[in-house]
matplotlib code that plots the C-alpha trace (Angstrom):
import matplotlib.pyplot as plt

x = [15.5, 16.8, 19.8, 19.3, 19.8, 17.4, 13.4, 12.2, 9.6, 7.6, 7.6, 5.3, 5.0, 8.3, 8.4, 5.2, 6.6, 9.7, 8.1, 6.4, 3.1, 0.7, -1.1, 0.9, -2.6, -2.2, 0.2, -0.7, 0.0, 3.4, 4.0, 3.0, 5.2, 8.1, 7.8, 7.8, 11.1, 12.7, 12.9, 12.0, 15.2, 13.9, 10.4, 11.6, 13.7, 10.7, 7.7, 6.2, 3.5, 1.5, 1.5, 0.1, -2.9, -3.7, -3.5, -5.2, -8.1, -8.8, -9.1, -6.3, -3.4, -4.1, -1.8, -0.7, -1.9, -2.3, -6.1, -6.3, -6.4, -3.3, -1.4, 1.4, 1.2, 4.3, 4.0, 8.0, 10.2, 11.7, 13.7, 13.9, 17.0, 18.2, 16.6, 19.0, 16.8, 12.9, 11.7, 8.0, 6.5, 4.0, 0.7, -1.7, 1.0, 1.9, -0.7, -3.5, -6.1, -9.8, -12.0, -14.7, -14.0, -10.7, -12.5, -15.3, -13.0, -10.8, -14.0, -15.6, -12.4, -12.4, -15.9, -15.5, -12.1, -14.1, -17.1, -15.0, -12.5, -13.6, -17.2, -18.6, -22.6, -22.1, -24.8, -21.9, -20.9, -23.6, -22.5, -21.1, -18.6, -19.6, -17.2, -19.1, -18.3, -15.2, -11.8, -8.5, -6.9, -8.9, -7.2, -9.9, -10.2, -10.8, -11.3, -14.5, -15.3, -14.7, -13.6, -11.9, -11.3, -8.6, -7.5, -3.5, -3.3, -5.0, -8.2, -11.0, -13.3, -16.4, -16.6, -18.2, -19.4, -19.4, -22.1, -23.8, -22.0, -21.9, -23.4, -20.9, -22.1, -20.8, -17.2, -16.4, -18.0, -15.2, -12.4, -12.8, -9.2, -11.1, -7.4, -5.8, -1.9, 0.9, 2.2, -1.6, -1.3, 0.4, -0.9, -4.3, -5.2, -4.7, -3.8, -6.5, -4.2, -4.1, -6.5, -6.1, -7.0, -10.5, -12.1, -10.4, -12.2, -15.3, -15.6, -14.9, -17.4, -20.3, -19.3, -19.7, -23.0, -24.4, -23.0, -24.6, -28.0, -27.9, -26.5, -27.6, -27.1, -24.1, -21.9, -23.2, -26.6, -25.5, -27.1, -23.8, -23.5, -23.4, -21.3, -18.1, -19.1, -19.2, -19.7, -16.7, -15.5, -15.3, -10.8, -12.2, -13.7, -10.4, -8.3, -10.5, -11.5, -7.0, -5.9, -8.5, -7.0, -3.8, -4.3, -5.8, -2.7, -0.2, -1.6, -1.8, -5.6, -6.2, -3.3, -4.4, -8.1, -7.0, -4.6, -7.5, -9.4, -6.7, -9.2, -11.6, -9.1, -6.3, -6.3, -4.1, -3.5, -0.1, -0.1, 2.3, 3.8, 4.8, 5.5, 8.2, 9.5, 9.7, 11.5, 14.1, 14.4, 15.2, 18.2, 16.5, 17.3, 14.2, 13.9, 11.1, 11.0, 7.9, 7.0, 5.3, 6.3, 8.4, 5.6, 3.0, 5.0, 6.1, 2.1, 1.0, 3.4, 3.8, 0.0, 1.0, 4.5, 4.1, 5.4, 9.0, 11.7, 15.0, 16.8, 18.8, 16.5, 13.2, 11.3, 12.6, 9.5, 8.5, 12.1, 13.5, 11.2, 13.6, 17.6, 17.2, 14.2, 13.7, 10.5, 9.5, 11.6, 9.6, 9.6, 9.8, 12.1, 14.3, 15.0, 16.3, 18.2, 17.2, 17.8, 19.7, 19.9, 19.3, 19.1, 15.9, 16.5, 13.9, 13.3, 12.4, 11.1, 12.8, 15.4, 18.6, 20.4, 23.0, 23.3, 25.2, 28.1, 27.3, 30.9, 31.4, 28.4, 28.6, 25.5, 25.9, 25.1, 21.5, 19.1, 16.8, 18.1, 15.8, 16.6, 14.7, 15.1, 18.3, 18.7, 18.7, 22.8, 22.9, 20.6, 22.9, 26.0, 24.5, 23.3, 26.1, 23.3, 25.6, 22.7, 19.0, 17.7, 18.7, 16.5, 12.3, 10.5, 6.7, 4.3, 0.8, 1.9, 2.2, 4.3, 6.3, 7.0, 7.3, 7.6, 10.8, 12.1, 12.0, 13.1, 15.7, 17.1, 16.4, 14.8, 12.3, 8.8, 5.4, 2.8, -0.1, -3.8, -6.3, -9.5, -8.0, -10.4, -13.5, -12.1, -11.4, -15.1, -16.5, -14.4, -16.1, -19.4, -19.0, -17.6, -20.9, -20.6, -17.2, -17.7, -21.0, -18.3, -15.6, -18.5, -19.7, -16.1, -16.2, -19.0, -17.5, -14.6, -16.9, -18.7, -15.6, -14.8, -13.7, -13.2, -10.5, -9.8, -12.1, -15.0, -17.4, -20.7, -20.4, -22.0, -25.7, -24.9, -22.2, -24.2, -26.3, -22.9, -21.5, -24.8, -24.8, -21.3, -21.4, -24.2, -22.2, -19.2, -21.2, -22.9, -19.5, -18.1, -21.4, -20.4, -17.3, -18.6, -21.9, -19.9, -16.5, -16.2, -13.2, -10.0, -7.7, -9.8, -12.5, -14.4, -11.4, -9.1, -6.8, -7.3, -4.3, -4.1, -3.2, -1.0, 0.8, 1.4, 1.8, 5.0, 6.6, 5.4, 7.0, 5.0, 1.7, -0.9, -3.8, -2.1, 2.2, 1.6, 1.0, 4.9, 5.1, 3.6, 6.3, 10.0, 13.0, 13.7, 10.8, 10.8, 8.0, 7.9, 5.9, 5.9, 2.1, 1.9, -0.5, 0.8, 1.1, -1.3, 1.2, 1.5, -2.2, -2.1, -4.0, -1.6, 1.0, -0.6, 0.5, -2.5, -3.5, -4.7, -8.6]
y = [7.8, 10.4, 9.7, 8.8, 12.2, 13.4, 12.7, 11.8, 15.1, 12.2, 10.5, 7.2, 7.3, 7.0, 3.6, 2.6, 3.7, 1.8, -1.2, -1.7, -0.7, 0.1, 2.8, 4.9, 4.8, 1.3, 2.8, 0.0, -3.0, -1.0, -1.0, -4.3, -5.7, -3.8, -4.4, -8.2, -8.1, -6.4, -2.8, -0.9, 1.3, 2.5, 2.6, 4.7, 6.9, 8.2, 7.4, 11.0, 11.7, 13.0, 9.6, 7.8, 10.2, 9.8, 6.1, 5.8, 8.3, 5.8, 3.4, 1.2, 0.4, 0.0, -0.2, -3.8, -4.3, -7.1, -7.9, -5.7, -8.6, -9.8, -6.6, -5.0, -1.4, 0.9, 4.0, 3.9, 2.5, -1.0, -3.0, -6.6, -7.0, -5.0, -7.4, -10.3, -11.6, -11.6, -12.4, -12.9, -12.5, -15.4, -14.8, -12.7, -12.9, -16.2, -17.6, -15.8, -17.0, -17.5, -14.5, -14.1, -17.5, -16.9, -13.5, -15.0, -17.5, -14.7, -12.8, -15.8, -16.5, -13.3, -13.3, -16.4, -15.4, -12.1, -14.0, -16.7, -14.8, -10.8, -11.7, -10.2, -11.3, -14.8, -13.3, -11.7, -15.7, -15.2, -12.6, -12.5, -10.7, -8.2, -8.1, -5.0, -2.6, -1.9, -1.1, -0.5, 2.5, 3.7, 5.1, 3.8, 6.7, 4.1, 7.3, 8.3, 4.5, 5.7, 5.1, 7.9, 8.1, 10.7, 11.9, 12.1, 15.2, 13.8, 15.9, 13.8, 12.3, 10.6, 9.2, 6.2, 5.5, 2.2, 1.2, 4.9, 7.4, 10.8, 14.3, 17.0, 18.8, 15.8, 15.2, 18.8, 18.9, 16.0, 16.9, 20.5, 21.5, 19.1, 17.2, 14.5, 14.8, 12.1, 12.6, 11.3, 8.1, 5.0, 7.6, 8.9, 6.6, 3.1, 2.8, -0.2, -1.0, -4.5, -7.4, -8.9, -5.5, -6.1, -8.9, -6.9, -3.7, -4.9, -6.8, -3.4, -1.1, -4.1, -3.7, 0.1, -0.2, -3.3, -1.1, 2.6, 0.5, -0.9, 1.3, 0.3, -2.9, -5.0, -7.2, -10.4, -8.3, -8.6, -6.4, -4.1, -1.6, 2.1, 3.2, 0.7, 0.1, 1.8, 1.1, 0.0, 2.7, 2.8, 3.0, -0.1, -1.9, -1.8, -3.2, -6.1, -6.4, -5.9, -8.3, -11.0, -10.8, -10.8, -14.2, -16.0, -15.2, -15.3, -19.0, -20.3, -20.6, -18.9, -20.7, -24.2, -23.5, -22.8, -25.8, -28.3, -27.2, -25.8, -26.6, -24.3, -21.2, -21.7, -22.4, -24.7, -23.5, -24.0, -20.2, -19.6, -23.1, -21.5, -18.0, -19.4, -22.2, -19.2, -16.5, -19.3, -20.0, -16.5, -16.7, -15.0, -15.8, -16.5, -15.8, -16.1, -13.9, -14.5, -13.7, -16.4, -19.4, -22.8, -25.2, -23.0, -21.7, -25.5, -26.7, -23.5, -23.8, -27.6, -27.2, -24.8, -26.3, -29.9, -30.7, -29.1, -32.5, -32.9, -35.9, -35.3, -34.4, -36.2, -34.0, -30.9, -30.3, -26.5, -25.3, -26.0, -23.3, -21.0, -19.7, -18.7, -19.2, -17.3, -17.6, -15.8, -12.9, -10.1, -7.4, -4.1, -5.2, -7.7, -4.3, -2.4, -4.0, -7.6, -10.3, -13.1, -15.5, -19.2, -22.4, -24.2, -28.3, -28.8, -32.7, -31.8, -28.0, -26.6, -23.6, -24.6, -23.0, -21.1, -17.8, -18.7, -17.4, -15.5, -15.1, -19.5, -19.8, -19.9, -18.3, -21.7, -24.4, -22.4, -23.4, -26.3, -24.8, -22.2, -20.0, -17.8, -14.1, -12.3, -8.5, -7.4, -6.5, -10.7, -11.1, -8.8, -10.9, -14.2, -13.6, -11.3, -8.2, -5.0, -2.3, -2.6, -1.6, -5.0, -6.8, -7.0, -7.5, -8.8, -8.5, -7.3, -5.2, -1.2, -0.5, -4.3, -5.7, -2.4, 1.1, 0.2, -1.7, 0.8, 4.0, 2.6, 0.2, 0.9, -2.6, -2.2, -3.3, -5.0, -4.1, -7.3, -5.4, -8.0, -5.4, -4.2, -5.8, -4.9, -1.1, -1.5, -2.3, 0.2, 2.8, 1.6, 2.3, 5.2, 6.6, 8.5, 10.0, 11.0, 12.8, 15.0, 15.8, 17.1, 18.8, 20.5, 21.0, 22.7, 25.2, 26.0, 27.4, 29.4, 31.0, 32.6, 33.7, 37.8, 37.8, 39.3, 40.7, 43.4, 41.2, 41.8, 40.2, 35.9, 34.4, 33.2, 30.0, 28.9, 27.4, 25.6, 23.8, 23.5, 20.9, 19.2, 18.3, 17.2, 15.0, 13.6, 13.0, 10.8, 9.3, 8.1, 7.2, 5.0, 3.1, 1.7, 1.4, 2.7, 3.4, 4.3, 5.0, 3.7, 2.3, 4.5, 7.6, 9.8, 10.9, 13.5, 12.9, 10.6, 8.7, 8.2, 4.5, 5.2, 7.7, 5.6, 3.1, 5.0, 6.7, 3.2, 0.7, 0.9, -1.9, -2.9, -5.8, -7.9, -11.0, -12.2, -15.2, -12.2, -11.7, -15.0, -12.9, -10.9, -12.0, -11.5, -8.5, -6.9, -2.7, -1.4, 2.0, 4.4, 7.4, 7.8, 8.9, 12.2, 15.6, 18.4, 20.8, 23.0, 20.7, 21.0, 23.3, 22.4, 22.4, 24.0, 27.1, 30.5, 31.4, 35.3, 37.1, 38.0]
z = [-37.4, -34.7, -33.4, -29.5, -27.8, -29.9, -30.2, -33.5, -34.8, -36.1, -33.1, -33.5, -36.8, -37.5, -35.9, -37.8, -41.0, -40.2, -39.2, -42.4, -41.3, -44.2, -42.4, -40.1, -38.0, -37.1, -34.1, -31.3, -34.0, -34.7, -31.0, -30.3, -33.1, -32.0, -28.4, -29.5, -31.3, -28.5, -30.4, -27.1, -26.9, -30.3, -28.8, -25.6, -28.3, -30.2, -28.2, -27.1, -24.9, -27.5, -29.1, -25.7, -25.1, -28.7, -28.3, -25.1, -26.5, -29.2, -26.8, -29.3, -26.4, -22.8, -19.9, -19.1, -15.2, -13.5, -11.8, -9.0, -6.5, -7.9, -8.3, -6.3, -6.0, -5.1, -3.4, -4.1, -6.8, -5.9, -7.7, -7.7, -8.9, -6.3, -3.4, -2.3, 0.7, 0.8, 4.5, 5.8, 9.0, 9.4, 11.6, 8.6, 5.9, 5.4, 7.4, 5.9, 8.6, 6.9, 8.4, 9.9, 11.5, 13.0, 14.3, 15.5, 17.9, 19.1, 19.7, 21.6, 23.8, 24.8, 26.2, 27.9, 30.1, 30.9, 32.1, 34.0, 35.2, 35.5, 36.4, 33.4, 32.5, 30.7, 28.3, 26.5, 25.7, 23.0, 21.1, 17.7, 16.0, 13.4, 10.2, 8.9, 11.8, 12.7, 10.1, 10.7, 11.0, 14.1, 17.4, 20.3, 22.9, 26.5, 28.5, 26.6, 24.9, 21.4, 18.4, 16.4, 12.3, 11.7, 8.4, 7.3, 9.9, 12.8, 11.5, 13.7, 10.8, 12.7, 16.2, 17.3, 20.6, 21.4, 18.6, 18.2, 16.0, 17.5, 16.2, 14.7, 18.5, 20.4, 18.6, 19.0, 22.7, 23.2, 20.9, 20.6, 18.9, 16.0, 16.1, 17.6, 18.0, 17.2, 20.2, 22.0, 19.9, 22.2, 25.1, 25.5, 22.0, 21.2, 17.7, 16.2, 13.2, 12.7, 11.7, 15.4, 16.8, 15.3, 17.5, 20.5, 19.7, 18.6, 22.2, 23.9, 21.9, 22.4, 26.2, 25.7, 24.6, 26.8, 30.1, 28.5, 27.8, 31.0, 33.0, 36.7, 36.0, 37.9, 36.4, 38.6, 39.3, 42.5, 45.6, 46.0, 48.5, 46.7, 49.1, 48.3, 45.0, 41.7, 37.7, 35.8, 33.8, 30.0, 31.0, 34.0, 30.6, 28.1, 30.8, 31.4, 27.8, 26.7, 29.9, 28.2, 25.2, 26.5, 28.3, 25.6, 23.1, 25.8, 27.7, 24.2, 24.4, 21.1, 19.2, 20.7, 19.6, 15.8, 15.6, 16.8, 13.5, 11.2, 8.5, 9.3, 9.9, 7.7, 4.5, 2.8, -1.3, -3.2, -3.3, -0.6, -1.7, -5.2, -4.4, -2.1, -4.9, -7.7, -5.7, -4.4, -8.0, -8.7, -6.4, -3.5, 0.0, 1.8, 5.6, 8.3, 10.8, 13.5, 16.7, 17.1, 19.3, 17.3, 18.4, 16.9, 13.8, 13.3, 13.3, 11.1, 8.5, 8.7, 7.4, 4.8, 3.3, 4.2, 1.0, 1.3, 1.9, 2.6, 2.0, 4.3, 6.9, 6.2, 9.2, 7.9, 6.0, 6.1, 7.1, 3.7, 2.4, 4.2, 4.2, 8.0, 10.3, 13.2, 15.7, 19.1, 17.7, 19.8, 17.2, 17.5, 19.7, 17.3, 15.3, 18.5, 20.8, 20.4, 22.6, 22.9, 20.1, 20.7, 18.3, 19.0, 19.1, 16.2, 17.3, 20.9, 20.0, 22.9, 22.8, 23.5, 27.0, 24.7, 22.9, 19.7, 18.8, 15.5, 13.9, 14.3, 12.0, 8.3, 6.3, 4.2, 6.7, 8.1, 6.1, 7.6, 11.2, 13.3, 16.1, 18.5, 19.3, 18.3, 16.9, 13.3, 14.0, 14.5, 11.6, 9.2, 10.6, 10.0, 6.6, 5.4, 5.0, 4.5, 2.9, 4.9, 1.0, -0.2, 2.1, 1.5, 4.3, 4.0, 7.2, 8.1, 10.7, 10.5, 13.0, 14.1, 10.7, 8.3, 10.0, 12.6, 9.7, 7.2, 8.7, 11.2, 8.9, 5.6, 4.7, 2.0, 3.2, 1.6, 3.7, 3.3, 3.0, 3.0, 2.6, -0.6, -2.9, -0.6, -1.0, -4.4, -5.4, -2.8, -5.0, -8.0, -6.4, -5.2, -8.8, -9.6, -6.3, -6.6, -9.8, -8.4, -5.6, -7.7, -9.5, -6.5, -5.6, -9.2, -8.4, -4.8, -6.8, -9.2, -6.3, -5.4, -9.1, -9.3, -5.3, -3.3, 0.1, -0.3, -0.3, 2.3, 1.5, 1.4, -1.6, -1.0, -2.3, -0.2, 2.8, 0.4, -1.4, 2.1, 3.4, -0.6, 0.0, 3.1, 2.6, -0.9, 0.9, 3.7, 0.8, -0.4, 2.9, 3.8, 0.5, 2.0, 5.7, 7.1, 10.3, 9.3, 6.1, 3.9, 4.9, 2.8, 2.4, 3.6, 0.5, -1.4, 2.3, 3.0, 6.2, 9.0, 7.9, 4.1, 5.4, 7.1, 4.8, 2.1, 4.7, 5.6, 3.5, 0.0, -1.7, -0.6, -1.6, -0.7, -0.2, 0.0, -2.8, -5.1, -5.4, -7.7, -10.4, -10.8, -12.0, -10.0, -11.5, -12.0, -11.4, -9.4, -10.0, -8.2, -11.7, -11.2, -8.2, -7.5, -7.9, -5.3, -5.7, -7.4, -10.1, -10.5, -13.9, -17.1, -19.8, -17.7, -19.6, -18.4, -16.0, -15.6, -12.5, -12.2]

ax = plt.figure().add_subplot(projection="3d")
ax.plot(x, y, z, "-o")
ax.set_aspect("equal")
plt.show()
């Protein structure tokens, strides 16, 4: 056997032949066998690349992976045994809210405060919300009434208006420099990238369309005077359709709604239940870290983890779950400059007229006990945090629960993607089409074969691959979404969204329970990740100029 610094020549079957396999063929049974009785140093010694592709041609060892809809993926490496403190936000993470239900009564709640209280046509009381139309990921232009799919660069993708997609003539008639800039996004575009953006949005493009279809028509069909009055415009329509939203989340009309049916739009599964029990036994410290209100985290997750007790504390319920609880914690701000931090009187659910003093409180005694607001600089303090990349921080939210958190403080972040299933099947749909396009992709470079500056004359091919392309790749972005396209990519691009999270999220999933298939100290490594296009060189071989 070679000694440790240096690679066995007979790389695999060395290992075979040493563990008494009869044919030095049988390579997988030798791996499996050693792997088994814990000879992976020795493995990792000898084990050579050569000896994977040959396995993996024979179709004899496989890489272990979990099913996709239980999987974590890693667009970094994270280690587990590294992470002291796991935290969750709660709304679409740990309260993963049954859809299109829960859409559907956001959708309808909206309607009925524009009708009632905006004078809007109490037609649109009848409308539904559509599940197939809109993704996330979208910036929603309310000067024109559109909806914009960029790609990683801000490259504009397709454009819908209101329910009608525009021509290739129309998106660059209105986006002529064929981009839209980082610095326009929060500005001039309205970032659509979470799932409670969704109902929102989808009420603003059906309002797009109703208004375009009817376009003389007044919101009361009243007789108006011309001169003194004038059509909402599509900017007139987001402010009613975003100050609707805002007053059925901020009134508590949406969160009263769900809690008088939690059946129908929240589920209640032990996954959350053991996910929570198996990383506390793995010596995690578990934190929750919400904006939303005590009353309504206390109902919600009462629902959840009603079977958490304390002796002690018999009412306790959900909050032993947790090492620290705090609720109505208004991130982004909490990861700025906070506010104050108050106890809340759990028996009476009201926050107590008192910031607390963080140094008189011992990390020990905070478990069962929930506060409100606060900063992460009170959090660290509280909890004894000193490194950011100790702490994992769950949420469905881009920007409030993962971006701020990873790249001002260094927390590591698990982005929750509920569509990845859908996506992952649309992918394995679109495969056929996905190989014609790296075929066609093929040719385009043949075309240009023997080609240099001095070329003059354009091949006669070329505008003939162009259109087959183009119409392939809408082929394989109709196979995720008619309208859209896919969440993550656009065809061979990747979209804003994936962008994003593949940026500031370093672990991402379809649900949080998912963690509880993994140990404590599990490595999540992110080794496969694509190349750059440098990298792209078959065989490395040494390539010669033509």
């Amino acid at each position: 056997m070679a000694s440790p610094s240096q690679p066995s020549e007979a790389g695999l079957s060395a290992v075979a032949v040493d563990s008494g396999a009869a044919e030095p063929t049988h390579l997988s049974s030798a791996v499996g066998r050693r792997l088994h009785a814990g000879h992976v140093p020795e493995l990792a010694r000898v084990l050579t690349a050569e000896d994977v592709r040959s396995l993996k041609a024979n179709g004899s060892v496989h890489k272990f992976r979990r099913a996709a809809a239980q999987r974590v993926y890693s667009n970094r490496d994270v280690n587990l045994d590294h992470i002291t403190h796991i935290g969750f936000d709660m709304d679409y993470t740990l309260a993963a809210y049954v859809r299109p239900a829960f859409d559907q009564l956001q959708y309808t709640l909206i309607c009925n405060v524009l009708v009632q209280g905006f004078g809007y046509p109490e037609c649109i009381q009848e409308w539904r919300f559509d599940e197939g139309f809109l993704i996330r990921g979208l910036l929603l232009d309310a000067l024109r009434g559109n909806f914009v799919k960029c790609d990683a660069y801000g490259v504009v993708l397709r454009v819908v208006h209101g329910r009608q997609r525009l021509s290739e003539e129309e998106v660059e008639a209105a986006y002529p420099a064929g981009n839209i800039a980082s610095a326009q996004i929060g500005e001039e575009f309205q970032s659509m990238d979470t799932l409670y953006h969704l109902p929102i949005a989808n009420v603003y493009a059906d309002l797009v369309e109703y208004f375009d279809q009817n376009a003389n028509l007044t919101a009361g069909k009243a007789r108006l005077d011309q001169r003194e009055h004038s059509q909402l415009s599509y900017f007139n329509l987001w402010q009613d359709v975003r100050a609707a939203a805002d007053q059925i989340h901020d009134r508590g009309i949406l969160k009263n709604e769900t809690l008088s049916d939690l059946e129908k739009y929240l589920p209640n599964d032990d996954s959350v239940y053991r996910m929570l029990s198996l990383l506390r036994a793995a010596g995690k410290q578990l934190f929750l870290l919400t904006n939303s209100e005590y009353w309504y985290t206390d109902a919600v997750l009462g629902h959840i983890l009603g079977r958490y007790a304390n002796e002690a504390d018999p009412n306790a319920g959900w909050r032993e779950a947790f090492d620290f609880c705090i609720v109505s914690a208004r991130k982004p701000l909490f990861f700025r400059s906070g506010t104050a931090l108050r106890e809340i009187e759990t028996h009476t659910g009201r926050p107590m007229l008192y910031e607390v003093r963080v140094k008189h409180l011992s990390a020990t005694s905070l478990r069962g006990r929930v506060f409100q607001g606060g900063s992460i600089g009170a959090f660290h303090e509280l909890t004894g945090i000193v490194r950011g990349s100790t702490v994992l921080y769950v949420g469905d939210h881009i920007y409030a629960d993962v971006l701020v958190a990873r790249k001002a403080h260094h927390w590591r972040t698990l982005l929750v993607v509920p569509e990845l299933s859908a996506e992952i099947k649309a992918l394995g749909r679109a495969r056929e089409l996905l190989d014609r396009l790296s075929a066609l992709e093929f040719l385009r470079a043949e075309m240009f074969r023997g080609l240099d500056a001095s070329a003059r004359q354009r091949p006669d091919e070329e505008g003939i691959l162009h259109h087959e392309l183009q119409k392939v790749r809408e082929s394989v972005e109709d196979t995720f979404n008619t309208h859209f396209g896919g969440l993550f990519r656009s065809a061979q691009r990747t979209t804003l969204f994936a962008h994003q999270m593949s940026f500031f999220a370093d672990l991402y999933t379809e649900r949080c329970s998912n963690l509880a298939d993994y140990p404590g100290f599990y490595y999540f490594s992110s080794a496969a990740s694509p190349r750059m296009p440098h990298e792209d060189q078959p065989g490395f071989e040494n390539q010669t100029h033509r």
